[in-house]
Backbone as CSV, one residue per row, in Angstrom:
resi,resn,N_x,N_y,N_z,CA_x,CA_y,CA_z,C_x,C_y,C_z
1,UNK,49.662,91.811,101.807,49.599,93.268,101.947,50.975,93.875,101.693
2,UNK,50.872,94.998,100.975,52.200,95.835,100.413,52.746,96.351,101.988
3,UNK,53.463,96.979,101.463,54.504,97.512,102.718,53.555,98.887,102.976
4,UNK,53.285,99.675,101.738,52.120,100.898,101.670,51.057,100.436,102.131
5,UNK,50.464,99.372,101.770,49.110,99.244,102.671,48.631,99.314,104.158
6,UNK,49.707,99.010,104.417,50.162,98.918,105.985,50.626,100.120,106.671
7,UNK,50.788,101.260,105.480,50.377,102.767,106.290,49.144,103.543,105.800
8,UNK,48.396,102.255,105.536,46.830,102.797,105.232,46.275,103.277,106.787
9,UNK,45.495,104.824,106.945,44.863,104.460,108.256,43.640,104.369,108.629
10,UNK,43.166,104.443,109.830,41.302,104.165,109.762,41.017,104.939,109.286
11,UNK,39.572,104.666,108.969,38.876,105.563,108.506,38.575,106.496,109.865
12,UNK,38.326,108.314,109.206,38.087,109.097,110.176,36.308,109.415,110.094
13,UNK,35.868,109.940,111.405,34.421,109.494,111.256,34.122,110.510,110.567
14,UNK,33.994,111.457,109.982,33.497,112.172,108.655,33.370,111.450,107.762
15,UNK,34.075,109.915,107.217,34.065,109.440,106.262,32.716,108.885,106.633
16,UNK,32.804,108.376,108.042,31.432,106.947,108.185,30.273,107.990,107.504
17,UNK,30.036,109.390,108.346,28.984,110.371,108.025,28.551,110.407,106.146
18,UNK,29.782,110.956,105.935,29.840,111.075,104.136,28.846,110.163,103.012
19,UNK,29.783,108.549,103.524,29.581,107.589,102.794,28.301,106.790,102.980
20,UNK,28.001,107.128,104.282,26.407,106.269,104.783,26.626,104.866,104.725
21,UNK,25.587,104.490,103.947,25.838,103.006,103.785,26.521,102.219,102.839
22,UNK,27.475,103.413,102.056,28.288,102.931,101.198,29.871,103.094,102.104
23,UNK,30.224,103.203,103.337,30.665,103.172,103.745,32.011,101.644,104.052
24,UNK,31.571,100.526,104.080,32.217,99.672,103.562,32.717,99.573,102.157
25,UNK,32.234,99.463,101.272,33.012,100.254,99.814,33.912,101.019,99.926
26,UNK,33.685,102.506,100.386,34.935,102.978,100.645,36.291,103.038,101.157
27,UNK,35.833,101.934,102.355,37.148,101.464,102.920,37.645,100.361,102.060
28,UNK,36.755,99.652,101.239,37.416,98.456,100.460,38.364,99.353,99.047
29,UNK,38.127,100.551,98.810,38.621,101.497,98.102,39.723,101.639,98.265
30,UNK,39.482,102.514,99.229,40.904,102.979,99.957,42.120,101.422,100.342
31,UNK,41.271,100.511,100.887,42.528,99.681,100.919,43.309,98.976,99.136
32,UNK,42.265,99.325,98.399,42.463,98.587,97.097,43.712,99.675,96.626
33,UNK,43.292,101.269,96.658,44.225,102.026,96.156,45.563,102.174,97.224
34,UNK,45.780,101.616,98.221,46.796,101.791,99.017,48.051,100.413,98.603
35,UNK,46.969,99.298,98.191,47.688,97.754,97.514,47.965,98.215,96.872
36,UNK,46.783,97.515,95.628,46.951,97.193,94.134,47.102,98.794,93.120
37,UNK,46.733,99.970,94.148,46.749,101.251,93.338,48.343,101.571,93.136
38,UNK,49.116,101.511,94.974,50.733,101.611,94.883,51.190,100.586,93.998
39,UNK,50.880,99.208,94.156,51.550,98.343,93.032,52.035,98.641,91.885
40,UNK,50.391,99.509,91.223,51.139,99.331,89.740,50.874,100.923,89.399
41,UNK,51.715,101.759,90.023,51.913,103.365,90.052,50.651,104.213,89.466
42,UNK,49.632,103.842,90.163,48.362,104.117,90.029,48.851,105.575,91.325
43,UNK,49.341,105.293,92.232,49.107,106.487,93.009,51.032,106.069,94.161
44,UNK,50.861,107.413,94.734,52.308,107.086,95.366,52.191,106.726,96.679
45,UNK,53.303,105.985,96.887,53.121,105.448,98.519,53.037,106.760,99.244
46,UNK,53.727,107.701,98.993,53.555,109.166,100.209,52.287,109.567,100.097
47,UNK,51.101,109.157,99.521,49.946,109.680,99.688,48.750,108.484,100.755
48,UNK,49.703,107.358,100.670,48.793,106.230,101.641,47.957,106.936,102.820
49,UNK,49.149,107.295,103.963,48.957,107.748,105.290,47.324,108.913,105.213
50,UNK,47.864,109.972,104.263,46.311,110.944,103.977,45.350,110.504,102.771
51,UNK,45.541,109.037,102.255,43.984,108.551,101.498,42.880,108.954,101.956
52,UNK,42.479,109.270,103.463,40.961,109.326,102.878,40.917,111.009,103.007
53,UNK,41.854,112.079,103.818,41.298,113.543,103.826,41.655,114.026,102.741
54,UNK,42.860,113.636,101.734,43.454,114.268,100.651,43.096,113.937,99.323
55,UNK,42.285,112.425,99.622,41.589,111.898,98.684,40.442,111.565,98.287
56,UNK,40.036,110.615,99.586,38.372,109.985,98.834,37.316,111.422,99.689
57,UNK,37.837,111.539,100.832,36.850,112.800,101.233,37.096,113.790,100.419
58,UNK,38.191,114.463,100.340,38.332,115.416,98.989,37.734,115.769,97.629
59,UNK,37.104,114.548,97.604,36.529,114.082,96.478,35.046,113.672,96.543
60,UNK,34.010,113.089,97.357,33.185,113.193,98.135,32.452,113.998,97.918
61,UNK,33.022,115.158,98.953,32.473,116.491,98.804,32.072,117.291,97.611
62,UNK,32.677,116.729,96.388,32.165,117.669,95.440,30.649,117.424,94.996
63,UNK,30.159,116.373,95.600,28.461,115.828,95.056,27.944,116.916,95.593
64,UNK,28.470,117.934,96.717,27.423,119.181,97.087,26.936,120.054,96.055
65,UNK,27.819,119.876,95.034,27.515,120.923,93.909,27.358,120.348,92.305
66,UNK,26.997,118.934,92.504,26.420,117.591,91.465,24.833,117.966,91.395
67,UNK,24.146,118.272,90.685,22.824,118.302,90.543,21.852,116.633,90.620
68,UNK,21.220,115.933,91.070,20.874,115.102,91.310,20.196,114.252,90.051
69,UNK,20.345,112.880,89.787,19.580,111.964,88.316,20.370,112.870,87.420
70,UNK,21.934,112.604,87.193,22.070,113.359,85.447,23.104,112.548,85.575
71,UNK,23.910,112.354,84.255,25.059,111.965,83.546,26.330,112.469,84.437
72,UNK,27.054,111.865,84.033,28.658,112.652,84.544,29.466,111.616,83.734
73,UNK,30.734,112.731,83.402,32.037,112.080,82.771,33.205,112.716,83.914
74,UNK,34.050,111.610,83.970,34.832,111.888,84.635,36.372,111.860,84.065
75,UNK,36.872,112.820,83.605,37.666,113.316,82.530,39.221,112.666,83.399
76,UNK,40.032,111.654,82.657,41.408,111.733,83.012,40.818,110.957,84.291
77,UNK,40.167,109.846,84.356,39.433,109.764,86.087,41.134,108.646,86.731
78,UNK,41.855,108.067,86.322,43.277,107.774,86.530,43.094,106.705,87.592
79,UNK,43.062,106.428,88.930,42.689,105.789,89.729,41.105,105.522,90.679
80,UNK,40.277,106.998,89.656,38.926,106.788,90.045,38.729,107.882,90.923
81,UNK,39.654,109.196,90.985,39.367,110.188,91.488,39.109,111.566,90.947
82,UNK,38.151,111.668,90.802,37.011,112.230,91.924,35.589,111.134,91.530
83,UNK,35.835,110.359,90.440,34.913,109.211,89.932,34.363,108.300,90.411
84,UNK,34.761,107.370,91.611,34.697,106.727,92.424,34.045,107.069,93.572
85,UNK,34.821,108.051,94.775,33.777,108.737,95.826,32.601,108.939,95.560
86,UNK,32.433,109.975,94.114,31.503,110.426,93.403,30.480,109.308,93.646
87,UNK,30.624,108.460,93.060,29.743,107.305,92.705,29.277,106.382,94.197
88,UNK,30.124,106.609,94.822,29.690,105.936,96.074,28.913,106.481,96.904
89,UNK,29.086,108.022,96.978,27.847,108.977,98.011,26.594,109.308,96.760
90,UNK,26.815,109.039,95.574,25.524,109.585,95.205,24.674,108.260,94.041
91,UNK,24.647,107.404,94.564,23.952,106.365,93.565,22.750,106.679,92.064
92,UNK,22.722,108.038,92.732,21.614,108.379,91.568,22.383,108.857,90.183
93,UNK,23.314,108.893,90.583,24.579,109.447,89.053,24.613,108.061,88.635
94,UNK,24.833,108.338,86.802,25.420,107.517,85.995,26.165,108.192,85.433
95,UNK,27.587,107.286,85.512,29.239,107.980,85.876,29.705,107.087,84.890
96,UNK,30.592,107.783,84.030,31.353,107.566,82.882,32.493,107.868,83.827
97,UNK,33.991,106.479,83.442,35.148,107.117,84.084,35.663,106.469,82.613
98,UNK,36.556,107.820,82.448,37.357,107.605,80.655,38.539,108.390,81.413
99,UNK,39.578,107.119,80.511,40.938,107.218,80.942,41.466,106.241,80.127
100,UNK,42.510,107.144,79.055,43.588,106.413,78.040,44.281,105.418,78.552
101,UNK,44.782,104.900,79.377,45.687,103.940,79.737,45.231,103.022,80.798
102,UNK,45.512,101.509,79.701,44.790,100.250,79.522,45.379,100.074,81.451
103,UNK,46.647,100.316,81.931,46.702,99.829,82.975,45.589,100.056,84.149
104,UNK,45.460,101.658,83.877,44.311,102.445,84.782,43.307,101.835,84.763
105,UNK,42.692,101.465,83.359,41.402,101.497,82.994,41.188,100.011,82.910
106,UNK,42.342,98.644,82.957,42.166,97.283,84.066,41.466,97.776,85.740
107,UNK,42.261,98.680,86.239,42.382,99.007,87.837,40.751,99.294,88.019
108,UNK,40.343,100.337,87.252,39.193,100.814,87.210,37.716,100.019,87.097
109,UNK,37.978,99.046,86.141,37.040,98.154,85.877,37.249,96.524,87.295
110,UNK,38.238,96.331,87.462,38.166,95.607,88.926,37.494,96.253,89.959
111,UNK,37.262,97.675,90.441,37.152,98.602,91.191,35.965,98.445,91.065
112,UNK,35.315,98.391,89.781,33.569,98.957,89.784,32.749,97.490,89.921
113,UNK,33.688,96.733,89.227,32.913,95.291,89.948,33.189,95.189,91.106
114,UNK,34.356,95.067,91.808,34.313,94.555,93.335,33.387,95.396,93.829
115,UNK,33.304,96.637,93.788,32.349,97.631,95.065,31.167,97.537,94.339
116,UNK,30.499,96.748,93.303,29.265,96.756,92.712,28.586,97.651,92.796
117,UNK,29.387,98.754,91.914,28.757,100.026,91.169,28.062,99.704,89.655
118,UNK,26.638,99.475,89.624,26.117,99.027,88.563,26.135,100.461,87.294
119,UNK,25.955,101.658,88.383,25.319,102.695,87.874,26.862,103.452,87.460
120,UNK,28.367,102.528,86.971,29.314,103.034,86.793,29.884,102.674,85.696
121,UNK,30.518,103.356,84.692,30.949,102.211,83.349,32.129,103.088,82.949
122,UNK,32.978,102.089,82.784,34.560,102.368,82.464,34.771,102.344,80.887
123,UNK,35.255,103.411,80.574,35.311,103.822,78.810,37.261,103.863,79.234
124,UNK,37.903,103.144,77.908,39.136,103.628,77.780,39.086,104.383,76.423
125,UNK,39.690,105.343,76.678,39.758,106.504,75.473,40.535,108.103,75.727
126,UNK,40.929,108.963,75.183,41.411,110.256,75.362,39.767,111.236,75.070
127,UNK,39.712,112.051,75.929,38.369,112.942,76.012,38.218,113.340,74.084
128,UNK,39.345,113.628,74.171,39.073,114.267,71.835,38.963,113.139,71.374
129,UNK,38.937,112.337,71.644,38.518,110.612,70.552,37.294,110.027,71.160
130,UNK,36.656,110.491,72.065,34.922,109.539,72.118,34.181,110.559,71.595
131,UNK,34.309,111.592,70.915,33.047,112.634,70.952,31.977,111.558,69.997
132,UNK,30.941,111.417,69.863,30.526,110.804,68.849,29.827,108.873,69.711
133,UNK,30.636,108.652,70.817,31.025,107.594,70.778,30.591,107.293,72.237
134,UNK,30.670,108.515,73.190,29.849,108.540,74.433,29.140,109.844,74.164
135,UNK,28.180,109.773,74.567,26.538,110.477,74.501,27.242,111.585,75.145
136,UNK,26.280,113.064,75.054,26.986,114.183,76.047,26.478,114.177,77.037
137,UNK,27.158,114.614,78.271,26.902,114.566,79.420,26.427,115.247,80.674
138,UNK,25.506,115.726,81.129,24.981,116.795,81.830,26.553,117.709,82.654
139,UNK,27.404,116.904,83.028,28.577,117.480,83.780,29.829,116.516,83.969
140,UNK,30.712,117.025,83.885,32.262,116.690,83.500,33.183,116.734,84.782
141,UNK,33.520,115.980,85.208,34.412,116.099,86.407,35.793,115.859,86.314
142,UNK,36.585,116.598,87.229,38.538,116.164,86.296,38.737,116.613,87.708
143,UNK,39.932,116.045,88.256,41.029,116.268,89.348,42.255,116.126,88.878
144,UNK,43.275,117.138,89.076,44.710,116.825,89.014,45.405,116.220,87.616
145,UNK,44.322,116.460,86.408,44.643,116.077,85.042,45.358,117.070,84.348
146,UNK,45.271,118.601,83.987,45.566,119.415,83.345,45.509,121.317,83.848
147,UNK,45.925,122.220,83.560,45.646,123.652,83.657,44.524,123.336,83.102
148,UNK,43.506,124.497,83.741,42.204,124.742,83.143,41.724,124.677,81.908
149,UNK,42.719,125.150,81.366,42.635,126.176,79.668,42.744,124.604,78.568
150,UNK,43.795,123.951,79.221,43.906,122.468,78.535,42.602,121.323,78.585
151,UNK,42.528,121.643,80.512,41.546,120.858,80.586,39.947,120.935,79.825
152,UNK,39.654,122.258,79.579,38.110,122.399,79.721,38.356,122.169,77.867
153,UNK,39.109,122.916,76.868,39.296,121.980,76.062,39.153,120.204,75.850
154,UNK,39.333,119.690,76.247,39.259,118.120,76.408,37.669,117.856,76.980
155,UNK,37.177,118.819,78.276,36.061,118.024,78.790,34.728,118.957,78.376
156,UNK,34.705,119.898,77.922,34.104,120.844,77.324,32.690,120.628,76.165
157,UNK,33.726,119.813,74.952,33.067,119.462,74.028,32.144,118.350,74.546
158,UNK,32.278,117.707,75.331,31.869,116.289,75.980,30.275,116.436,76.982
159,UNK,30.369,118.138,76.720,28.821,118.339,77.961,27.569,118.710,76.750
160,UNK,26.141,118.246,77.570,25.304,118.660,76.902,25.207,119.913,76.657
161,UNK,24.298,120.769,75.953,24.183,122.046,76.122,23.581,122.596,77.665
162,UNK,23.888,123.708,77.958,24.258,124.495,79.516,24.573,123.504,80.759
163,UNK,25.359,122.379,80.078,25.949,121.523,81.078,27.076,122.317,81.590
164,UNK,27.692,121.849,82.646,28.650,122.312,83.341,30.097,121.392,83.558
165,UNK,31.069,121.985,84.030,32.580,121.314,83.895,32.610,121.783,85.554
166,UNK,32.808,120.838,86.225,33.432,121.108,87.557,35.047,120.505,87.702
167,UNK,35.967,121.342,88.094,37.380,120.715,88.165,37.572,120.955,89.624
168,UNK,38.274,119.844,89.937,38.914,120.193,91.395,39.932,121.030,91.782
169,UNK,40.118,122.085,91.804,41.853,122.730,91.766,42.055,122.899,93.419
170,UNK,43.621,123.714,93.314,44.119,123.934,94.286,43.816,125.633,94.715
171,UNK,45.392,125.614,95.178,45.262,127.168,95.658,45.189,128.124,94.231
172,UNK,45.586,127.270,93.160,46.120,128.472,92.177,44.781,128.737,91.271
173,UNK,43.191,127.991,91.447,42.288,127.921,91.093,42.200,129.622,90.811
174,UNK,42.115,130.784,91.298,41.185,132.098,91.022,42.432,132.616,89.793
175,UNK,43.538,131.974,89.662,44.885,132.524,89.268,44.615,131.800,87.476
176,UNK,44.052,130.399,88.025,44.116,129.776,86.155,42.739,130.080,85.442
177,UNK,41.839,130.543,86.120,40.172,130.740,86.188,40.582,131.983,85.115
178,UNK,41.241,133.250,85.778,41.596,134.388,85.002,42.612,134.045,83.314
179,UNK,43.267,133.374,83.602,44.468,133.080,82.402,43.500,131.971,81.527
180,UNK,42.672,131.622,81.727,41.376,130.557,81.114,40.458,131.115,80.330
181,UNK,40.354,132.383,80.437,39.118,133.167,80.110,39.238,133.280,78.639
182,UNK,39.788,133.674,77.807,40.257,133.558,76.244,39.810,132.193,75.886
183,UNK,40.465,131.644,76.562,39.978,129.652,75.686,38.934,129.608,75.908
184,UNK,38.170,129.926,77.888,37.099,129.276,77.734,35.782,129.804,77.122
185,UNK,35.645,131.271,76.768,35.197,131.834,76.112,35.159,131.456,74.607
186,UNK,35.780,130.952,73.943,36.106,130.278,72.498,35.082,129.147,72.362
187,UNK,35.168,128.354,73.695,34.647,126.841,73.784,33.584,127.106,74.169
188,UNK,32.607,128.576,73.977,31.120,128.250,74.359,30.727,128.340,75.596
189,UNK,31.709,129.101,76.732,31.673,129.229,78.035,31.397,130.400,78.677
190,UNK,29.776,130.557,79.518,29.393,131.499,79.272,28.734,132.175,81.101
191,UNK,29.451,131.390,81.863,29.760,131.374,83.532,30.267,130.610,84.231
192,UNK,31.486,131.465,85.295,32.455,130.635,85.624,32.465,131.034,87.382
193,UNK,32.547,130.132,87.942,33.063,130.842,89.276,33.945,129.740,90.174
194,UNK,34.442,130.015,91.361,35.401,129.255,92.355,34.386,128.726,93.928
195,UNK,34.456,127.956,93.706,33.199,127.088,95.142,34.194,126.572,96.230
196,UNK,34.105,126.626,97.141,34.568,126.203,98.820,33.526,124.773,98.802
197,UNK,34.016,123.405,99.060,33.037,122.436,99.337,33.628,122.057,100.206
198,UNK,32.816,120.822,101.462,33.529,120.111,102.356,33.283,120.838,103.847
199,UNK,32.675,121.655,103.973,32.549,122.762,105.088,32.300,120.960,106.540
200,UNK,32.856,120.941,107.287,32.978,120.495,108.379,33.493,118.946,108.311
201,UNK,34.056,118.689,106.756,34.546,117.524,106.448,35.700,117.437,106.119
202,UNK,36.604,118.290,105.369,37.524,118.154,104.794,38.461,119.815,105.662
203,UNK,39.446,119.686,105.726,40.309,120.556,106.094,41.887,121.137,105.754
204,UNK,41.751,121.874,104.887,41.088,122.946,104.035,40.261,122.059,103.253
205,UNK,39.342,123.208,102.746,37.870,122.758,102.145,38.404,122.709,100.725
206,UNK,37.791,121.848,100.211,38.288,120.971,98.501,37.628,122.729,97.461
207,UNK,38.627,123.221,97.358,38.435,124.172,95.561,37.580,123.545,94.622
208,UNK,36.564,124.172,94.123,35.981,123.643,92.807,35.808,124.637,91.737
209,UNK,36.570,124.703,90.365,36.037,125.484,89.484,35.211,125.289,88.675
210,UNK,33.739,126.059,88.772,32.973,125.468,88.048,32.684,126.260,86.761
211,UNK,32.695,125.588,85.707,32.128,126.203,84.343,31.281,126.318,83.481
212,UNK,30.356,126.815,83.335,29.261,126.460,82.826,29.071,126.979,81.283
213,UNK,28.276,125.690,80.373,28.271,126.145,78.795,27.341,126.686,78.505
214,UNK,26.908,127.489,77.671,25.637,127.723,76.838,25.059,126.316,75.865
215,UNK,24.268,126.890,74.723,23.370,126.167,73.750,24.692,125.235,72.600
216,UNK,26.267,125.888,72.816,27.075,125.225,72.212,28.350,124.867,72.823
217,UNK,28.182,123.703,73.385,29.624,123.002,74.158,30.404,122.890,73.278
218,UNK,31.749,124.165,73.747,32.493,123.724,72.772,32.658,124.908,72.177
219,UNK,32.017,125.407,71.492,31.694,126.509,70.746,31.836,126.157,69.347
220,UNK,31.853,127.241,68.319,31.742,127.209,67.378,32.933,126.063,66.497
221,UNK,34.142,126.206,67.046,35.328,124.661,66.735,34.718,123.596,66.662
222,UNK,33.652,122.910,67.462,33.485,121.685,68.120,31.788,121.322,67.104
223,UNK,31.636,122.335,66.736,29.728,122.306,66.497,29.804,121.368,65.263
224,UNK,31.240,121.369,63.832,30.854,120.948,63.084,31.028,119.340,63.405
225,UNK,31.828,119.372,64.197,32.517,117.997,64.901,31.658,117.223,65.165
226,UNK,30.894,117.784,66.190,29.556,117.329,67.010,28.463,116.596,65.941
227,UNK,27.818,117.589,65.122,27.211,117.615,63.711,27.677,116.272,63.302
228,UNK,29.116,115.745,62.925,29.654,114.590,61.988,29.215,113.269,63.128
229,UNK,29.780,113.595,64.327,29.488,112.733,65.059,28.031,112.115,65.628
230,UNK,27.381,112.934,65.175,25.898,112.712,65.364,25.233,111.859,64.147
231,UNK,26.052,112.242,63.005,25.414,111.586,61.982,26.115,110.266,61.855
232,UNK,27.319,110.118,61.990,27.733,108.927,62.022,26.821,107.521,63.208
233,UNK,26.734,108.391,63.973,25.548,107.452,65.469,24.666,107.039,64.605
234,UNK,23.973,108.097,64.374,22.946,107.896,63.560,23.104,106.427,62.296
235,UNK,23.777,106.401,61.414,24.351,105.612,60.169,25.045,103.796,61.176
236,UNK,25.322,104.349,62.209,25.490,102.752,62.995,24.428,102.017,63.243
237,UNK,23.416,102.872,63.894,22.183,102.766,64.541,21.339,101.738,63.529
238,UNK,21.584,102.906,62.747,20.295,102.121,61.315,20.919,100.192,60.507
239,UNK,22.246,100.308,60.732,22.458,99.120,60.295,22.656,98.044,60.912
């Protein structure tokens, strides 16, 4: 055990509530990201002590506003957050976690075998290089990856049509929501609002901005893209 692991602390009982009977998983989580996550700068030792309120509950909570049996990508998912919780309170998701860097995306794939998440599959890639390559996805999840305007660019093109982009933000969520509106309007974005989740679990309650697309994710930039990438599937398929 690291020197960080050892300011891992119990679990608090909101978590036992949360996680149900995936509740052992999560603690095998949390101790994995407090080791092997500090080891190899997957996450920082000053975040050990608050792993589960700042993190895996933080994260948790956003299945309140996950629609139930659909797809999810989990954009930039880095150590498996918000990808991981996700996957542990709601078994009925099939969860894409895509993340460029081979170190993460080793961490990630140990992670989904040890806690035997069948219904979880680890893509390494940048969100603008799978279009074509992972299927689109009913809804897009990102924590702590990018400003809005960057992010929904990247996870945008990646949703089915009137799929949705949920991001986790902070306080400055109603502040980048407004300065977003130009891009996300471009990309086919056609309702947006700011959600409170976590009500008697988390303290302060986890920000969610949610975005929702019309008939073209993406918008008109992305359609001919989409179009090439469809036909190319297509031209693999057949041979």
């Amino acid at each position: 055990m690291t020197e960080a692991a050892a300011e891992l602390p119990q679990a608090p009982e909101e978590a036992k509530a949360v996680f149900g009977e995936f509740f052992p998983q999560a603690v095998r989580y949390a101790e994995l990201l407090a080791d092997a996550g500090v080891e190899r700068g997957l996450i920082g030792p000053r975040e050990v002590p608050r792993l589960w309120e700042r993190h895996l509950l933080n994260c948790a909570v956003l299945s309140e506003v996950v629609p139930e049996n659909i797809t999810v990508c989990d954009v930039g998912s880095g150590a498996g957050l918000p990808g991981i919780p996700l996957a542990l309170v709601r078994p009925d998701l099939k969860i894409t976690l895509l993340e460029p860097l081979l170190r993460r995306t080793n961490f990630l794939q140990e992670v989904v075998e040890l806690l035997g998440l069948d219904h979880v599959t680890v893509v390494r890639g940048r969100a603008e290089e799978v279009m074509g390559k992972v299927d689109p996805v009913h809804v897009v999840t990102a924590r702590a990856v990018a400003p809005l305007d960057r992010l929904a660019g990247w996870g945008v093109p990646l949703l089915r049509p009137y799929g949705q982009m949920l991001a986790l933000k902070g306080d400055t969520a109603e502040e980048e929501l407004i300065g977003a509106r130009a891009a996300l309007s471009k990309l086919g974005v056609v309702r947006t609002e700011v959600l409170q989740v976590g009500e008697g679990v988390v303290d302060p309650l986890s920000t969610v901005v949610r975005v929702e697309v019309g008939e073209s994710p993406g918008g008109v930039r992305f359609a001919a893209k989409r179009a090439k990438a469809a036909r190319t599937g297509r031209t693999r398929r057949r041979r």
